[in-house]
Backbone as CSV, one residue per row, in Angstrom:
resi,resn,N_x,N_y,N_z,CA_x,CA_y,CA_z,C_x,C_y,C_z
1,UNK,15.293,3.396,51.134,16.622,3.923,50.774,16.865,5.196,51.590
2,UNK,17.823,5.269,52.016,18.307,6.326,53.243,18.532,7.922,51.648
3,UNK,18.450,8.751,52.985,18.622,10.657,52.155,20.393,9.886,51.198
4,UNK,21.076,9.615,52.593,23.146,9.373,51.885,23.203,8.810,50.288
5,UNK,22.259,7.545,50.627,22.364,6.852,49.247,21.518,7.245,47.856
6,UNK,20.476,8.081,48.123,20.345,8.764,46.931,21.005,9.804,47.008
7,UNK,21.730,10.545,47.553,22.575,11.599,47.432,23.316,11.170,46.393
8,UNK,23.940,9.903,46.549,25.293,9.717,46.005,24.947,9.447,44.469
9,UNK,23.238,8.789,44.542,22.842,8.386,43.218,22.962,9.580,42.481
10,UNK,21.708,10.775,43.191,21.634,11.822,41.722,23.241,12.739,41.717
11,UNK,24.099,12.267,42.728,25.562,12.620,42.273,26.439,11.958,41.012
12,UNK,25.895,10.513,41.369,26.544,9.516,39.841,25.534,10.062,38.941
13,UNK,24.225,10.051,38.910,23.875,10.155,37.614,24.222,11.639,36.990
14,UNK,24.138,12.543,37.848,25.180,13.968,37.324,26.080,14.060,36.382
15,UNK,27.009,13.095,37.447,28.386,12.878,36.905,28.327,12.251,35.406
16,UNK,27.324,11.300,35.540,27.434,10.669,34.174,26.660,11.586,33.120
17,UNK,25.953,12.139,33.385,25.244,13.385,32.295,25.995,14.371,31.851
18,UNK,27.073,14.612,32.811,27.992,15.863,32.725,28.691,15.213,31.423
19,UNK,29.655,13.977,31.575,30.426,13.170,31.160,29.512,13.018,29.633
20,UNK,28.635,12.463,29.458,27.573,12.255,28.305,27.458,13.762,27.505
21,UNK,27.525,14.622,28.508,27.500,15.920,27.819,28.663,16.195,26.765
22,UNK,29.919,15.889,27.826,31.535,16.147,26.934,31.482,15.481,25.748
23,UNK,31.525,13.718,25.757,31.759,13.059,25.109,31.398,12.924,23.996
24,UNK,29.723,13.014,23.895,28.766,12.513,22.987,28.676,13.268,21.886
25,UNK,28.963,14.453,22.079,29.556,15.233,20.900,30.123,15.221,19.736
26,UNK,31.615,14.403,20.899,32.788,13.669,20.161,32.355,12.731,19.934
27,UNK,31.811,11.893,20.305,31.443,10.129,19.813,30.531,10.434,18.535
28,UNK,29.650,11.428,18.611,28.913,11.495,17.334,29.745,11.759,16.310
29,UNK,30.637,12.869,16.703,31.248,13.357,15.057,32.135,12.278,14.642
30,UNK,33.091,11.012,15.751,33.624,10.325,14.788,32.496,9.244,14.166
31,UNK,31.352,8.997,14.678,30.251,7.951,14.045,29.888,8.281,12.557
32,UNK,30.131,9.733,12.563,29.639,10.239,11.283,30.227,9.959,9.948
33,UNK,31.781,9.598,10.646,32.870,9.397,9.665,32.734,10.647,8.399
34,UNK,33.051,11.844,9.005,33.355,12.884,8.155,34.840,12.882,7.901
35,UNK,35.648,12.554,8.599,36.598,12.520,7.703,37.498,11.654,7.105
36,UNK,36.528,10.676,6.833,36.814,9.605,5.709,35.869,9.889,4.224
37,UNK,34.767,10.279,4.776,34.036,10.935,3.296,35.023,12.190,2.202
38,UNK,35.123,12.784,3.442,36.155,13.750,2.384,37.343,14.087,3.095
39,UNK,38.133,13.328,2.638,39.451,13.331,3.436,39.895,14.797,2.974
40,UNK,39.742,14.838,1.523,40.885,16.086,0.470,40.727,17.266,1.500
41,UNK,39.127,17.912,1.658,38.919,18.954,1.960,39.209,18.895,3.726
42,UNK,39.363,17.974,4.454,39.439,18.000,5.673,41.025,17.969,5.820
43,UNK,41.710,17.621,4.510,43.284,17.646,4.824,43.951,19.222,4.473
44,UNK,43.246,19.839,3.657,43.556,21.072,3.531,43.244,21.761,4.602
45,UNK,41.867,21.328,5.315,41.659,22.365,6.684,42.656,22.411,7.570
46,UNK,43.677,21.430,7.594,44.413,20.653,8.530,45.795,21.603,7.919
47,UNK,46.107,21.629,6.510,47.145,22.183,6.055,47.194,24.229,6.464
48,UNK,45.618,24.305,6.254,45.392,25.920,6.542,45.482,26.003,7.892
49,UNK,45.686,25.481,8.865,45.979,25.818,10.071,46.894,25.210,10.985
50,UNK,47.909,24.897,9.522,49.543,24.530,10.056,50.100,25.821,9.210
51,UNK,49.895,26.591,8.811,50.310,28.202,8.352,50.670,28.387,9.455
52,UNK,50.278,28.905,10.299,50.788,30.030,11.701,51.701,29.259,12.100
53,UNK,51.487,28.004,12.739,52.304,26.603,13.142,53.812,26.714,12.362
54,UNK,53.964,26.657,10.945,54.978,26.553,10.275,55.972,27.695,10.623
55,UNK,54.956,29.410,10.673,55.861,30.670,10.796,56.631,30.727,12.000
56,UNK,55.684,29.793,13.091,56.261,30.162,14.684,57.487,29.417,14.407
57,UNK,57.397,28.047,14.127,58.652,27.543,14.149,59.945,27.830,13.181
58,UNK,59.702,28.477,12.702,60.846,29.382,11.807,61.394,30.708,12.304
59,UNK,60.542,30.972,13.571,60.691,32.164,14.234,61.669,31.618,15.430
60,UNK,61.459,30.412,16.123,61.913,29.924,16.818,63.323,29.304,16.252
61,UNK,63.258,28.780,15.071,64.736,28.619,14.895,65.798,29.226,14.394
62,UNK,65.090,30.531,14.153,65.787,32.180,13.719,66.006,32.704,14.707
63,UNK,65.504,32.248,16.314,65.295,33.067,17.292,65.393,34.213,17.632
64,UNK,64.504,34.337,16.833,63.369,35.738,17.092,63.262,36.348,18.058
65,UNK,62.818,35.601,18.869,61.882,35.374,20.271,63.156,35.535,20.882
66,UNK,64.439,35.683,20.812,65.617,35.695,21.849,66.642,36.797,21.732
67,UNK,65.484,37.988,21.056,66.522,39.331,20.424,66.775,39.957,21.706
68,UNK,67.268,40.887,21.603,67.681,41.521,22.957,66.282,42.950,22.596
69,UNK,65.905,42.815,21.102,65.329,44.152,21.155,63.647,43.475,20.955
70,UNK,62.698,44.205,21.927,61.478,43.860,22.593,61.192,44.247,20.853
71,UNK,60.792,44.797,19.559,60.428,44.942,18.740,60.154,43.939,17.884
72,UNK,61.166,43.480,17.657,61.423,42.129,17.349,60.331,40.871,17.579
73,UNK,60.068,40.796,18.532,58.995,39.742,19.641,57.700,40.392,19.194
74,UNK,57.676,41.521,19.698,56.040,41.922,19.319,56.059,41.639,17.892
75,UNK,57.082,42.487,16.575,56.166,41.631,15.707,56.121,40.540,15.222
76,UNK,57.516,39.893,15.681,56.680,37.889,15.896,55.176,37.281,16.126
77,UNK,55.267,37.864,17.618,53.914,37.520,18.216,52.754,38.009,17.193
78,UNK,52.767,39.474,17.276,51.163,40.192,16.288,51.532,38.986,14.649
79,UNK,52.464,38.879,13.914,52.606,38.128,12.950,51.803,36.744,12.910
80,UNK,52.147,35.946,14.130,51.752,34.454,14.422,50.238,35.037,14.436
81,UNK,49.854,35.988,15.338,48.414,35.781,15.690,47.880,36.240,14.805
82,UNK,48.117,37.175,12.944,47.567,37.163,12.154,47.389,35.987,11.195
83,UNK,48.278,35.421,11.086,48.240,34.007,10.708,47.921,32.966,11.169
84,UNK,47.183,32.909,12.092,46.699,32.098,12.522,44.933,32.207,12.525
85,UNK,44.953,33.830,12.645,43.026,33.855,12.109,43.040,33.370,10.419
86,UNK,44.515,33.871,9.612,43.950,33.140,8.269,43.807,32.145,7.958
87,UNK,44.434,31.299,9.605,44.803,29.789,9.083,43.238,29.243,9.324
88,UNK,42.834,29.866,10.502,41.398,29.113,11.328,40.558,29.646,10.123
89,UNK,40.421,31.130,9.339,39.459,31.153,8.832,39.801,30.586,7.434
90,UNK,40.735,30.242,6.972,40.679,29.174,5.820,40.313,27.747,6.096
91,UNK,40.795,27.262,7.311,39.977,26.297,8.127,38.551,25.747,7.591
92,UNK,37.812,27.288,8.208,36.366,27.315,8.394,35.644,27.295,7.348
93,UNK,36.702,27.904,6.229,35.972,28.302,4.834,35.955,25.859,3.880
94,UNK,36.972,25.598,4.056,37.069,24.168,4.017,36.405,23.338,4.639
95,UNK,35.744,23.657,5.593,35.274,22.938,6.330,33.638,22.846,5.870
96,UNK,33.090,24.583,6.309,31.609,24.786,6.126,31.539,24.576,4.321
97,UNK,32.591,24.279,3.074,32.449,24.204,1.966,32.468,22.485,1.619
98,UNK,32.756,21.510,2.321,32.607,20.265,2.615,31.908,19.744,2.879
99,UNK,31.039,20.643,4.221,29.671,19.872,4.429,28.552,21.021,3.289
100,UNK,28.705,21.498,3.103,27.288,22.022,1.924,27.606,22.207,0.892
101,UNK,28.331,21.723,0.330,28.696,21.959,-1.434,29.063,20.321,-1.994
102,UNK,29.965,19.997,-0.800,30.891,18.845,-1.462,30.029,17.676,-1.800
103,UNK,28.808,17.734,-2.593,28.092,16.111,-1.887,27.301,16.065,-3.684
104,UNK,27.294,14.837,-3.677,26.729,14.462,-5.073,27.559,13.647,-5.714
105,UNK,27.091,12.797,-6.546,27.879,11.299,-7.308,28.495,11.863,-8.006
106,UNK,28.772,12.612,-8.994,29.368,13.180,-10.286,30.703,13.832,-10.148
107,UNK,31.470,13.299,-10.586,32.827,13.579,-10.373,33.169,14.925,-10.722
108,UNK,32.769,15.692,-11.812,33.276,17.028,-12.316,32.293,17.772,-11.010
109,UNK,31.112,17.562,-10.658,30.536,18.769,-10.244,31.183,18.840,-8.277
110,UNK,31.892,17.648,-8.159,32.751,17.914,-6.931,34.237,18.279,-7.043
111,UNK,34.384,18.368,-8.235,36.018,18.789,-8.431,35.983,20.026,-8.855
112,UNK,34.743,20.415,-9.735,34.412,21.910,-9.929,34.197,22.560,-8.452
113,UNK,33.561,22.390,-7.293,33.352,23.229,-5.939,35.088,22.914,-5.460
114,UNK,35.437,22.063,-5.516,36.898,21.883,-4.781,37.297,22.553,-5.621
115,UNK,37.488,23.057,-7.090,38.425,24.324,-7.717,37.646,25.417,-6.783
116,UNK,36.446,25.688,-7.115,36.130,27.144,-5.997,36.558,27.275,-5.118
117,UNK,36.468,26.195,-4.123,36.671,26.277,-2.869,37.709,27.176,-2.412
118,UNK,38.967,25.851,-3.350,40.458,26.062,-3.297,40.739,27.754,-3.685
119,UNK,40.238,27.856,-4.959,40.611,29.902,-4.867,39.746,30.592,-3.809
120,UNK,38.855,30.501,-3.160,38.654,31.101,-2.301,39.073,31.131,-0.779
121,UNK,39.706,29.929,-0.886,40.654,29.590,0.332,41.688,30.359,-0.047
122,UNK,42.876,30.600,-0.726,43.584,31.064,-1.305,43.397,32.424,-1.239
123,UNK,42.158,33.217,-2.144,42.292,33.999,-2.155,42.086,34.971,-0.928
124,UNK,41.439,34.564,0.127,41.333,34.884,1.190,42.392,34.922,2.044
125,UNK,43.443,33.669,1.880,43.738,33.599,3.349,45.266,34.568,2.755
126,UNK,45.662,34.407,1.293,46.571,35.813,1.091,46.519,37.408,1.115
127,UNK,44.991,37.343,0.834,44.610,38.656,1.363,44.972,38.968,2.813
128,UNK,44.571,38.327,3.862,44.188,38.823,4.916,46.107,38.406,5.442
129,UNK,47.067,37.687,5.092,48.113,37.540,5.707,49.090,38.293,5.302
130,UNK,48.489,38.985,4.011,49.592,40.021,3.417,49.037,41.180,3.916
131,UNK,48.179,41.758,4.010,47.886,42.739,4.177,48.165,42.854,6.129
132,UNK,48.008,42.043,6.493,48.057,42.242,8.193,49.486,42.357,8.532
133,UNK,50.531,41.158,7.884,51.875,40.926,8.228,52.528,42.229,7.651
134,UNK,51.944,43.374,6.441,52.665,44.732,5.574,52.334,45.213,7.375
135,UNK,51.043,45.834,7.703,50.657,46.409,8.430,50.984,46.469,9.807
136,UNK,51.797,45.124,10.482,52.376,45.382,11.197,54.233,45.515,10.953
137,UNK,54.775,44.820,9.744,55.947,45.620,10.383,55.914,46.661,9.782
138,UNK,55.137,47.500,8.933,55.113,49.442,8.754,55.099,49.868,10.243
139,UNK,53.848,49.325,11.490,54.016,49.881,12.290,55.441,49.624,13.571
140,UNK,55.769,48.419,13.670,56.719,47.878,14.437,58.132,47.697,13.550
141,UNK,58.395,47.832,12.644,59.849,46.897,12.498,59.284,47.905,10.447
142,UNK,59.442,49.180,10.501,59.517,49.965,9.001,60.441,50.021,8.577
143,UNK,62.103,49.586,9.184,63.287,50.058,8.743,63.876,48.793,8.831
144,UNK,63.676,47.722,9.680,64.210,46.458,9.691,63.148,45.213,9.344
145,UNK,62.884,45.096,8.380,61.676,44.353,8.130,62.186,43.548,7.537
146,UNK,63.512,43.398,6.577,63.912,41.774,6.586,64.207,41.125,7.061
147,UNK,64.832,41.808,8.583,64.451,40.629,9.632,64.132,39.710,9.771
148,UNK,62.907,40.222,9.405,61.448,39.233,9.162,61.284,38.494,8.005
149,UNK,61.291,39.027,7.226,60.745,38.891,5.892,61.524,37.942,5.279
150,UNK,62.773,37.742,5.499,64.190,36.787,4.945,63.631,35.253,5.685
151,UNK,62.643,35.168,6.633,62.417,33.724,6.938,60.921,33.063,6.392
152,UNK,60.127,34.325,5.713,58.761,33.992,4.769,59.723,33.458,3.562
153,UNK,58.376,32.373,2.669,58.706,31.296,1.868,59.136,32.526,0.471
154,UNK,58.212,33.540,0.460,57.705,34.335,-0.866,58.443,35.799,0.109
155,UNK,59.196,36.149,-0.806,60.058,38.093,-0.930,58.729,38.463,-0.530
156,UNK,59.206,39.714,0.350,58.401,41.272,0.257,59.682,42.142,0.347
157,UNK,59.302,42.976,-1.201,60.993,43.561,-1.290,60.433,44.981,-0.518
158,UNK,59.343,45.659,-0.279,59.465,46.993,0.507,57.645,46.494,1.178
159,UNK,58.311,47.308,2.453,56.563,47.318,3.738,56.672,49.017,2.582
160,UNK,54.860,49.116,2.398,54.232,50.279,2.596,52.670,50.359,2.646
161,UNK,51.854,50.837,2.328,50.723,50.900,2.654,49.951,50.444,1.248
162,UNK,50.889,51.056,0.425,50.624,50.127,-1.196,50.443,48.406,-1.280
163,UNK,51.921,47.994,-0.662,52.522,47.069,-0.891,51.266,46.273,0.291
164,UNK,50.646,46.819,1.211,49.500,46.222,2.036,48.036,46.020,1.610
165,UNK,48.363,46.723,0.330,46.882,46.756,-0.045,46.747,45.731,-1.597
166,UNK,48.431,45.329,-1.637,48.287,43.673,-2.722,47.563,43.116,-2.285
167,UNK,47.604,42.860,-1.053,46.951,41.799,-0.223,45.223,41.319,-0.280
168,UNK,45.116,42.107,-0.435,43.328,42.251,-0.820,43.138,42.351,-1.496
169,UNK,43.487,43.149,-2.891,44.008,43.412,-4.314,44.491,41.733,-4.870
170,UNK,45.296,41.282,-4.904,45.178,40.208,-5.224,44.753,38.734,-4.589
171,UNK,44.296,38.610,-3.191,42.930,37.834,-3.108,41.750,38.342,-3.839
172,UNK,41.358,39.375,-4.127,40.306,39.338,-5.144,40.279,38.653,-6.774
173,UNK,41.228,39.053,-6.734,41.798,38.862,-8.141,42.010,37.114,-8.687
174,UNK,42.715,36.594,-7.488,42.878,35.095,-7.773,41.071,34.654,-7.442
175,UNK,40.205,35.208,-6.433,38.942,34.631,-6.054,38.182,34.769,-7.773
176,UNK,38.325,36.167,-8.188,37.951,36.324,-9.921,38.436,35.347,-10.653
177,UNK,40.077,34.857,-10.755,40.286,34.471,-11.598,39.830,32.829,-11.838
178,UNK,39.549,31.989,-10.348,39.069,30.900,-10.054,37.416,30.829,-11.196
179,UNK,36.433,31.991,-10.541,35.629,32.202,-11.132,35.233,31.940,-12.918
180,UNK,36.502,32.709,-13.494,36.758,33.086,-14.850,37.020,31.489,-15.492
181,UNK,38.095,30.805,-14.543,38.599,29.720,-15.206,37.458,28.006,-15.214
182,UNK,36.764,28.491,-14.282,35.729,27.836,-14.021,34.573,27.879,-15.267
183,UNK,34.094,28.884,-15.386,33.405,29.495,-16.280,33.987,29.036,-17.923
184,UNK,34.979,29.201,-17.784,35.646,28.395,-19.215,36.151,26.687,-19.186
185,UNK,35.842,25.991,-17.982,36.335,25.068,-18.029,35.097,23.988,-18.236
186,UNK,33.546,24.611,-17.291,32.353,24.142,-18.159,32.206,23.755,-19.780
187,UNK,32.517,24.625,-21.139,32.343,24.400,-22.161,33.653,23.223,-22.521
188,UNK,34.869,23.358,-21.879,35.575,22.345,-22.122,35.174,21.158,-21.797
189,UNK,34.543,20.502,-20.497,34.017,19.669,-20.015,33.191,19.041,-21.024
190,UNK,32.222,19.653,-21.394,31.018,18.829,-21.922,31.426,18.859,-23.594
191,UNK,32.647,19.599,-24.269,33.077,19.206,-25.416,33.942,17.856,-25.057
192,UNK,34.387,17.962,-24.040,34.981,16.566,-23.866,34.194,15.223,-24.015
193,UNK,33.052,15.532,-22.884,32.191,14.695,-22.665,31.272,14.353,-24.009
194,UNK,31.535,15.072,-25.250,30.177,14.715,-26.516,31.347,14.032,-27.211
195,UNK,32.716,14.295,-27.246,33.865,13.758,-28.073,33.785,12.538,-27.703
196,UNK,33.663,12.077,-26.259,33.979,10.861,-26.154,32.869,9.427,-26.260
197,UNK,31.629,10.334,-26.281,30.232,10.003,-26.289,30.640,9.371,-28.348
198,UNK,30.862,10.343,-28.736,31.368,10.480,-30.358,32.376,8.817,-30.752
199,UNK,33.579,8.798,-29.570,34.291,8.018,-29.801,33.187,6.476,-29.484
200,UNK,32.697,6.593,-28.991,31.950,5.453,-28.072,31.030,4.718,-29.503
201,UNK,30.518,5.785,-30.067,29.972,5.272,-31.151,30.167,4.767,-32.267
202,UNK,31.633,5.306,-32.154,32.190,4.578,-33.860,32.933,4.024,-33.908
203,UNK,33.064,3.424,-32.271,34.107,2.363,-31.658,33.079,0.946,-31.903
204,UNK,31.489,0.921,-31.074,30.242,0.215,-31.735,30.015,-0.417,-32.833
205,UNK,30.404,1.059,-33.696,30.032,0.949,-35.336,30.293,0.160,-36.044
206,UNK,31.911,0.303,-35.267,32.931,-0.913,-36.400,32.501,-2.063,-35.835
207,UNK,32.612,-2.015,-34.643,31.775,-3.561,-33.996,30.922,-4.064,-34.574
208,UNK,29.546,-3.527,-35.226,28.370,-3.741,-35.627,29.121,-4.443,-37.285
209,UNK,29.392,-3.265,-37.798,30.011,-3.185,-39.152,31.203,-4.983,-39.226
210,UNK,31.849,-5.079,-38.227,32.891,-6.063,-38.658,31.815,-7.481,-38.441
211,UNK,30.360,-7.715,-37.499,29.802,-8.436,-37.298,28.558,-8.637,-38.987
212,UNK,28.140,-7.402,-39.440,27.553,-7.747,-40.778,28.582,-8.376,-41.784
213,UNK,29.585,-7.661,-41.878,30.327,-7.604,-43.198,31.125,-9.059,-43.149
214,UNK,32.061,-8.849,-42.100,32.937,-10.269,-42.404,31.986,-11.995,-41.736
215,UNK,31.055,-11.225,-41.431,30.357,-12.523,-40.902,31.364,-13.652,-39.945
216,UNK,32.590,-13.318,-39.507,33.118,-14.200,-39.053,32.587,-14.378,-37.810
217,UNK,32.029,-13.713,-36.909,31.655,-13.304,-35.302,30.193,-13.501,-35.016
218,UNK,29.433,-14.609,-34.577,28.347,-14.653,-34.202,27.766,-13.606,-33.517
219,UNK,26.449,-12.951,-33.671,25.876,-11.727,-33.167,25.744,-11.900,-31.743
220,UNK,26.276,-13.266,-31.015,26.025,-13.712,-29.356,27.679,-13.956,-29.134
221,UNK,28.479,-13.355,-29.818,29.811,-13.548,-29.182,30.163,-13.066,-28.589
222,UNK,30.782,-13.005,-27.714,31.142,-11.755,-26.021,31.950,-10.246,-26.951
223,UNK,31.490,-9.524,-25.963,32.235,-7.998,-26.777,34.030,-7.897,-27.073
224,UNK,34.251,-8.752,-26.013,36.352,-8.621,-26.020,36.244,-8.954,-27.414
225,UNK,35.926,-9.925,-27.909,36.085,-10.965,-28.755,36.052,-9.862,-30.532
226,UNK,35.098,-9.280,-30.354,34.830,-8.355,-31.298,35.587,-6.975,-31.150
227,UNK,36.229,-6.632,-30.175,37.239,-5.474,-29.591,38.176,-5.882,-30.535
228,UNK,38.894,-7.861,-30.114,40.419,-7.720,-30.570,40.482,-7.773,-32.318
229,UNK,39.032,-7.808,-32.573,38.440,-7.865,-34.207,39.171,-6.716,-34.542
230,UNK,38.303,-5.985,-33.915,38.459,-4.190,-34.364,40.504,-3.891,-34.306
231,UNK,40.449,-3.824,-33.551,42.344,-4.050,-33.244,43.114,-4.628,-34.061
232,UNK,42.547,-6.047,-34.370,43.806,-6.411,-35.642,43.568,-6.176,-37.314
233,UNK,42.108,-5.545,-37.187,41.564,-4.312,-38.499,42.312,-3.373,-38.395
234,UNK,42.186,-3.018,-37.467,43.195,-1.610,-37.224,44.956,-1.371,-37.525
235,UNK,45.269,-2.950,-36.858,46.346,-2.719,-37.429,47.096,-3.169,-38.462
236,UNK,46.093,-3.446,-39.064,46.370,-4.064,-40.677,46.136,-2.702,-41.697
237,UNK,45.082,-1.888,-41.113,44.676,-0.282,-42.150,45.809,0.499,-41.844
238,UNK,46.290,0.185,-40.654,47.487,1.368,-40.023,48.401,1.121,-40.626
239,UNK,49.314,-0.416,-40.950,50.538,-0.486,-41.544,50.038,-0.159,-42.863
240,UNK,48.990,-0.403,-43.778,48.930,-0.760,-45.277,49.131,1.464,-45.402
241,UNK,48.941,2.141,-44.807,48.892,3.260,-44.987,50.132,3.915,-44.685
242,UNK,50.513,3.242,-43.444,52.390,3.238,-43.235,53.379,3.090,-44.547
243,UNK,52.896,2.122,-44.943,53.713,1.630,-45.908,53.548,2.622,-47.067
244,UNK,53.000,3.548,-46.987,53.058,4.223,-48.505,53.404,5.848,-47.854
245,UNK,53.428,5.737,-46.661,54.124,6.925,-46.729,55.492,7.137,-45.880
246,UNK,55.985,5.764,-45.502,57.142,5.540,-44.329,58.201,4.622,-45.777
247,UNK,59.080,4.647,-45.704,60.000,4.304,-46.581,60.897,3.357,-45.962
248,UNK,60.213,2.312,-44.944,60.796,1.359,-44.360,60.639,0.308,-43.853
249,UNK,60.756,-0.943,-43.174,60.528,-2.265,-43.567,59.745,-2.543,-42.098
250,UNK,59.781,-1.264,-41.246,58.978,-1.871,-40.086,57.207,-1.360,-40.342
251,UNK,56.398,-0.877,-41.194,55.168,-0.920,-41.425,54.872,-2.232,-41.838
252,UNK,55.601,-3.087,-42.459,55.656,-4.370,-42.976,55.526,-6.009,-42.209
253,UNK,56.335,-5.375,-41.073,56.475,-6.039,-39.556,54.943,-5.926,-38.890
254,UNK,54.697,-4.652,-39.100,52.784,-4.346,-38.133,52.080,-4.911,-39.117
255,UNK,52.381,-4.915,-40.280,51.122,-5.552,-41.232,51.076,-7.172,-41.480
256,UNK,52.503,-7.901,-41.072,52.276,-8.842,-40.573,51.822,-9.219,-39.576
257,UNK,52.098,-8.548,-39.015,51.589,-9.221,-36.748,49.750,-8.798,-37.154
258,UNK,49.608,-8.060,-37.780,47.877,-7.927,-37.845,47.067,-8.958,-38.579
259,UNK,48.071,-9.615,-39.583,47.687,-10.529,-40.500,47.676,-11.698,-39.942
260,UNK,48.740,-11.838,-39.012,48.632,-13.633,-38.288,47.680,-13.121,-37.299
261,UNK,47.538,-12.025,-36.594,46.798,-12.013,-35.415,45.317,-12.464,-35.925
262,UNK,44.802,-11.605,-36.831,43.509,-12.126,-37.367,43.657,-13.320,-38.076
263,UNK,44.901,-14.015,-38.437,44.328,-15.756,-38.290,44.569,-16.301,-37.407
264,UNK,44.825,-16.080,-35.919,44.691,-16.804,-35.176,43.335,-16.263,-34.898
265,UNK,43.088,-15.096,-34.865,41.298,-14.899,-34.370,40.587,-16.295,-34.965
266,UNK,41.148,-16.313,-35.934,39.835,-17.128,-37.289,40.286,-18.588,-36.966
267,UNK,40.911,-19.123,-36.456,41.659,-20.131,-35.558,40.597,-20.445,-34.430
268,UNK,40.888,-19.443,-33.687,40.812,-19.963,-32.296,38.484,-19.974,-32.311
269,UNK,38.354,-19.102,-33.669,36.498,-19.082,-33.723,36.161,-20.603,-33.943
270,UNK,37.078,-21.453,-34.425,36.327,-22.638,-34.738,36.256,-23.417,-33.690
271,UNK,37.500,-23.009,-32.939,36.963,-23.999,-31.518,36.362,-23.277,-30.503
272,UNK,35.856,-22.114,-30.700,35.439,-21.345,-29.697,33.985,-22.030,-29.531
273,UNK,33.452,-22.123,-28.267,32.474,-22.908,-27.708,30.968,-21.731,-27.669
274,UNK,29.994,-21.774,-27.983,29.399,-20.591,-27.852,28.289,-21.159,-26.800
């Protein structure tokens, strides 16, 4: 093989290492399918860094950007580029909270980190956009600041150094209050979870109970079968109790439909095939 033609080789294979370098990166992260595992938290990353995105184009159709006075523009521009680190670092905070928190079968203990998450996304990215957006028009735009301010979603009725320090002041406060509500939403959870554990059992009970007592239901009869038991018990106790405290002819109507329903139950057991 001549010097030319391996030249050209360890030139292709370069080329293709270079190329393997770019790509493979990218080919890995979509193999990984991260964002089909957690779409929620990868769609909020996506929403936190259409913030800046949303302000420019409201700036642009206020045209901002086309004042005759250079003040104006700068604090457009410094505005976009503070909102846009809150957008990337709410981003980042969704992102790095997706891959190390978000993972485990149990439904509450991933909807509990997605409540954290979410106030700390929040509370962050209002901190840092209120306090930056006070801080520049105090310094650029102190006397004409609704300018500005008349094309944000949420009033700022006065710029001052107070009114800059909400900003951090209440991102803390919502990051606390996430905390707080969390903290109280544990004991709700697992009173839920023993109530229904509770219901589960004396839903059984009657099952068990309507299989000793009325003997109509073989102890090998499928569970529906003993469900629509329980159901047309139910709604035979419901009207007979209606009726003594409702002063009208439709408890009478439910206490019939419960009465034929459980003879067609007692019907349809004799030809039922076991």
């Amino acid at each position: 093989m001549s010097d030319s033609d391996q030249e050209i080789k360890m030139s292709s294979q370069e080329t293709k290492e270079k190329g393997n370098g770019i790509v493979k990166p990218y080919l890995g992260f979509l193999d990984t399918n991260v964002l089909f595992k957690k779409p929620v938290s990868c769609l909020l990353a996506i929403v936190s860094l259409l913030i800046p995105i949303y302000v420019l184009s409201q700036f642009i159709q206020f045209r901002i950007f086309e004042s005759s006075q250079i003040k104006f523009v700068i604090a457009a521009i410094l505005i976009v580029v503070i909102l846009a680190f809150a957008g990337i670092f709410g981003a980042l905070i969704w992102w790095f909270r997706r891959i190390n928190r978000d993972e485990g079968p149990k439904w509450y203990d991933n909807f509990r980190r997605f409540i954290q998450t979410y106030g700390e996304w929040l509370g962050t990215v209002f901190a840092i956009s209120v306090f930056g957006v006070v801080v520049v028009l105090i310094a650029v735009l102190p006397n004409e600041f609704s300018t500005i301010t008349r094309i944000f979603p949420f009033a700022i009725p006065n710029v001052d150094i107070i009114t800059a320090f909400y900003g951090p002041v209440g991102g803390f406060i919502i990051i606390i209050a996430t905390k707080i509500l969390l903290f109280l939403l544990d004991p709700v959870i697992w009173l839920i979870k023993q109530i229904w554990l509770l219901i589960v059992r004396v839903v059984l009970y009657c099952y068990r109970f309507i299989l000793g007592f009325f003997g109509t239901i073989e102890k090998n009869t499928p569970f529906w079968i003993g469900a629509t038991w329980i159901l047309a018990v139910g709604v035979i106790i419901t009207s007979l109790v209606l009726c003594f405290f409702i002063r009208s002819i439709a408890p009478f109507f439910g206490l019939a439909a419960g009465l034929a329903f459980m003879g067609y139950l007692m019907f349809k057991r004799k030809h039922y095939d076991v």
